[in-house]
N, C-alpha and C positions, 0 to 999 in steps of 0.2 A: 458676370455680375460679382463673382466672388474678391476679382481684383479692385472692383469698385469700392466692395465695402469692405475691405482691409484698411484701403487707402481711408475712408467716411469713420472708418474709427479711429484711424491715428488721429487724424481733425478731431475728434468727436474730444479723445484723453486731451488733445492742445487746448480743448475750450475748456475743459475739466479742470486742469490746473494750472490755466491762468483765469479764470473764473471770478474768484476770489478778490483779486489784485483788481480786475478792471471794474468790479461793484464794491468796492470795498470803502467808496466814500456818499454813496447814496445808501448803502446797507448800514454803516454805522448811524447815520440821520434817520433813517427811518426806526433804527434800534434803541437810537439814544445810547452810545456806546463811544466808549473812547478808544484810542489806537491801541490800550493795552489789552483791550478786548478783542480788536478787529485782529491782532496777532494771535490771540487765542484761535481765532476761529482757523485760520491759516494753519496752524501749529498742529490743531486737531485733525485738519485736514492731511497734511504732511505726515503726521502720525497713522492715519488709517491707512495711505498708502504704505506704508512698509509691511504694516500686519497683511495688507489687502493684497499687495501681490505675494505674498507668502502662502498665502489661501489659493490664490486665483492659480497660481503655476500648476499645484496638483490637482487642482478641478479640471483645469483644461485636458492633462494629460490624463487623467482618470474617463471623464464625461465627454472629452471630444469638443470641439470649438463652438458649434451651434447654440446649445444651450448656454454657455455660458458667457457667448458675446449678448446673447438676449438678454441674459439676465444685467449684466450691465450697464445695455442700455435703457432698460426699465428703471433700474436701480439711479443711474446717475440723473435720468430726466425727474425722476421722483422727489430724488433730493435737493436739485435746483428749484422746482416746485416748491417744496417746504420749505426754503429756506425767503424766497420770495414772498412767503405770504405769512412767515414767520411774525411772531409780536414780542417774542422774547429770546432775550439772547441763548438759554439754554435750548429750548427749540432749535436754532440755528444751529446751535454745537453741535446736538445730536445728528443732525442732518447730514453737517460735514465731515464726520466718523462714517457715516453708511457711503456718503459718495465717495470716498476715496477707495470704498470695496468696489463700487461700482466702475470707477474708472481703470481701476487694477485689472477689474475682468476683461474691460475690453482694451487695454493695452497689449495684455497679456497675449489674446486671440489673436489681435493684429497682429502682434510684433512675431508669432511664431508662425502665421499663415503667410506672410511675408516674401520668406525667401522659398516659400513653395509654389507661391501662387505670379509673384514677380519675377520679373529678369529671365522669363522662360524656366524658375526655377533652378539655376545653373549659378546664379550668383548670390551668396547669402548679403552679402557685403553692401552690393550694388542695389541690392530689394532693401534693405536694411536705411539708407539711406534715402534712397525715395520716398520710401514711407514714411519715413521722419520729416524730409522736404511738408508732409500735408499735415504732420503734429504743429509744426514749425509754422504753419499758414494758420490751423487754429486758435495757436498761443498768440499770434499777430494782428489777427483782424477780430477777434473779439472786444477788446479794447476798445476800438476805433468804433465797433457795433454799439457797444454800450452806449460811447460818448455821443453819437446819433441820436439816439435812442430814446436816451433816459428823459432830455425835455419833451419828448413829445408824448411817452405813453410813463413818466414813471416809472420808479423803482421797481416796482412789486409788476409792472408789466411788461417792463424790460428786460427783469430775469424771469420773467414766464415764457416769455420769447426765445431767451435761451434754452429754456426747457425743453420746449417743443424742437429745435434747430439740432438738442442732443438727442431726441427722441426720434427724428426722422429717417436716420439709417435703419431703425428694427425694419421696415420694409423688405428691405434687401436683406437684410439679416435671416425674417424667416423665409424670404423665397431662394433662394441661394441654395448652390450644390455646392455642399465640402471635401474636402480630401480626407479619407480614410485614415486613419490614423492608424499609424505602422505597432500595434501594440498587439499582443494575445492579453493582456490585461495589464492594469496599473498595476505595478509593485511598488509601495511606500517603499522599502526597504533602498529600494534602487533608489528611488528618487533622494531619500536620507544619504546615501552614500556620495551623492554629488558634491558633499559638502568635504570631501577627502581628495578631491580632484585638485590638482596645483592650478589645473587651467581655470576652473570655475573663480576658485580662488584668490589667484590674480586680475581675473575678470573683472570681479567685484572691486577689489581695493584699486582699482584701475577709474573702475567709476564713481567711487566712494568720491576719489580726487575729481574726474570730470565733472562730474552733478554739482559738486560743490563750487566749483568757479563758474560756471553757468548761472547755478542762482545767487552768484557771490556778486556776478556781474552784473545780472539782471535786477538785484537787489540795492545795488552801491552806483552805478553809472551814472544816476540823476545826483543823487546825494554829492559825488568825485566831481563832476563837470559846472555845478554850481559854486563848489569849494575855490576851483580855477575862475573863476568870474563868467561863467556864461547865463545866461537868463534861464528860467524854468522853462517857458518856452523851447528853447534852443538843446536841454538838458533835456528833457523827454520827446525831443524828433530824435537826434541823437542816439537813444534808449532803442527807437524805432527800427534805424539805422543797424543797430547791432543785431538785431532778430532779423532782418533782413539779410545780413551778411552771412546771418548763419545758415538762413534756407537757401541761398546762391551755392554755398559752398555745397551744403547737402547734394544741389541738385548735377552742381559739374559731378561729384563725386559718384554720384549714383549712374553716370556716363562713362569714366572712367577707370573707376579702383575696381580691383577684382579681390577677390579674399585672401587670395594667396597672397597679396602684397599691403592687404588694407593694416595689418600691425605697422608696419615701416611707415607709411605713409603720417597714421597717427603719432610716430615718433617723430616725422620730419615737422608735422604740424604742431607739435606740443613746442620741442625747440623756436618755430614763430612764436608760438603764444607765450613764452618765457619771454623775448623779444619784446611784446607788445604789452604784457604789462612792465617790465620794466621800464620803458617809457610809459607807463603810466608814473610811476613811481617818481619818474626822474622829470616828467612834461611841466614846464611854469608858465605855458600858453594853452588859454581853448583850443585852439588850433591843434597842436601837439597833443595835445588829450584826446580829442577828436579821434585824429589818426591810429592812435593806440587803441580806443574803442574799436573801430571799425578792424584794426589786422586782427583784432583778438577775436572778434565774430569768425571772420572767413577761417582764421585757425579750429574755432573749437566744432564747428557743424560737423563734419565727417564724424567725429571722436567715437560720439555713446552708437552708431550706428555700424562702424568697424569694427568695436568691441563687441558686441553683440551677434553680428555676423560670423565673425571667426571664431567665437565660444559657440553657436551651433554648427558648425562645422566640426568639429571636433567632438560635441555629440551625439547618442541617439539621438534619432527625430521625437522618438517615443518618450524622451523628457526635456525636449526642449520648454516646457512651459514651466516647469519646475527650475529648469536652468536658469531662464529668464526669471525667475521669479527671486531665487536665490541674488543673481548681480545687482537688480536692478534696487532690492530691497537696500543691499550694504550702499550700492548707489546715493538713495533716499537720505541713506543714516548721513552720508558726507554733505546733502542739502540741509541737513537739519543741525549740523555744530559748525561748518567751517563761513558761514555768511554771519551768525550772530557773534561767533567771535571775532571777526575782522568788525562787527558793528560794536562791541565791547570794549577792542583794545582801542577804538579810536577817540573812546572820552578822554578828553584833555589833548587829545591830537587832533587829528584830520583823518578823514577815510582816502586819499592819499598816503597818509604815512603806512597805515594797516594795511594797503595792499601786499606789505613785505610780505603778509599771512599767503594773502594765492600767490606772492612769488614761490614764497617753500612747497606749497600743494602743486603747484605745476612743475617744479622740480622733482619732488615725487611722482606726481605722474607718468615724468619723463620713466624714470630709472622704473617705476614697476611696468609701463610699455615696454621697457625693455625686458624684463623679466618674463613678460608673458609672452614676446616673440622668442623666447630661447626653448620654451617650455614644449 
């Protein structure tokens, strides 16, 4: 059971934060809000997860995973609730401040019970990836749930629906046997000192880059592919297509890479993605554009789940939640500047041209993958 609900909360965080994105046009009508709102409320959201897994890392390692994947998913179905039945925009705000605590908790749980509880435990790497395989399936098929959904029951009972669908793992949550946690007790001090580690360090600005062409891409694909003349239509199967690409990759990945090799691999795959958007860069066909979306999927899936894997590898089990919480926040920070400024430098250009932005960030990424396999 314990593997089921690692795996039911990485889904649970995919639906968490893509949540947003897939009600973000029935929630502004029903709010009366325009898009510089509906970015506010994203923005808040994005913002609580950095503080949130910053929190959640030393809870977990402190309190042990039980309580704290419960508390999350209390927390996150609560706040999809109030925000569904919200009537004013600051209600909504507040909501989406608490659920991004909520969905930190139980990223957090997931992502460290993981490579304990999958791969027979023996592969951080290969559990790391799997698990992302079903974040990767909730960030996907929520969307498509919505679009279902919303004419037949409404806004406000489409995201009650969702509520309930994040609320449905606490089941397993509390009947579930955990694994002991290798600690005589939390020491902050230790966990503070992680932040002196080169490997942590790396880790981080490793993701800082990954996280940010993820939601650079996730963010710009529709906008880049109707730029090239393709219909909306065609620009959001497409969008599809890329998230697809990236749970495919996830899934061979989680078949094949082992830890000891998943740094290099991330290197081999960064050098495609370099590849792939510069043919974005360079594509003056749909067609070509197309292409370049879909290599840059199957490139970037493995990424945040090889880093993460071989950053616990490398430490205590006893702060891996803290570790995780540490990467994944500088992670956040790189979704949060390097998507609005390739949306920034493109006035008066094309979101084509600005993709030079994630060329430089994936060139980066290369050279700190490199850094962090020397380390």
């Amino acid at each position: 059971m314990i593997q089921a609900l690692t795996l039911l909360g990485a889904f649970g965080v995919g639906i968490v934060l893509s949540f947003l994105g897939a009600v973000k046009l029935p929630l502004a009508k029903k709010l009366n809000i325009d898009d510089a709102k509906v970015g506010g409320l994203i923005s808040a959201l994005m913002f609580s997860c950095v503080v949130g897994v910053l929190i959640a890392g030393p809870l977990v390692d402190s309190f042990g995973h039980k309580p704290i994947i419960i508390m999350g998913f209390i927390l996150s179905s609560l706040c999809i609730f109030v925000i569904a039945n919200a009537n004013t925009y600051s209600l909504a705000a507040v909501a989406c401040l608490f659920l991004g605590l909520g969905g930190m908790c139980v990223s957090t749980v997931s992502s460290v019970l993981a490579p304990i509880v999958l791969c027979g435990g023996e592969n951080a790497a290969a559990a790391q990836n799997l698990n992302n395989v079903f974040f990767g399936l909730g960030a996907f098929l929520i969307p498509m749930l919505v679009v279902v959904l919303a004419r037949q029951l409404g806004s406000r009972g489409t995201i009650s629906l969702v509520a309930l669908l994040v609320l449905a793992p606490l089941i397993p949550a509390l009947a579930a046997t955990y694994p002991e946690l290798n600690s005589s007790g939390f020491d902050f001090t230790r966990s503070l000192g992680l932040l002196t580690k080169p490997v942590i360090l790396l880790a981080g600005l490793v993701l800082f880059c990954y996280v940010a062409l993820e939601a650079s891409m996730a963010g710009w694909i529709t906008t880049y592919l109707t730029g090239l003349g393709a219909s909306e239509n065609k620009a959001g199967s497409v969008l599809s297509l890329f998230w697809v690409s990236i749970i495919v990759s996830r899934l061979i990945a989680s078949f094949t890479v082992e830890t000891d090799i998943a740094i290099q691999v991330t290197i081999g795959l960064t050098v495609l993605s370099i590849v792939g958007i510069s043919l974005m860069i360079a594509a003056k066909s749909v067609s070509l554009g197309i292409l370049a979306v879909i290599l840059i999927g199957l490139s970037f899936g493995p990424n945040f789940p090889n880093v993460v894997g071989v950053t616990f590898s490398r430490i205590d089990q006893e702060l891996w939640g803290s570790a995780f919480g540490i990467i994944f926040a500088i992670g956040l920070l790189g979704a949060s500047i390097i998507p609005a400024a390739i949306g920034i430098y493109s006035k008066g250009k094309t979101i084509q041209k600005s993709m030079r932005i994630a060329l430089v960030t994936a060139v980066a990424l290369l050279v700190l993958a490199v850094g962090l396999w020397q380390v």
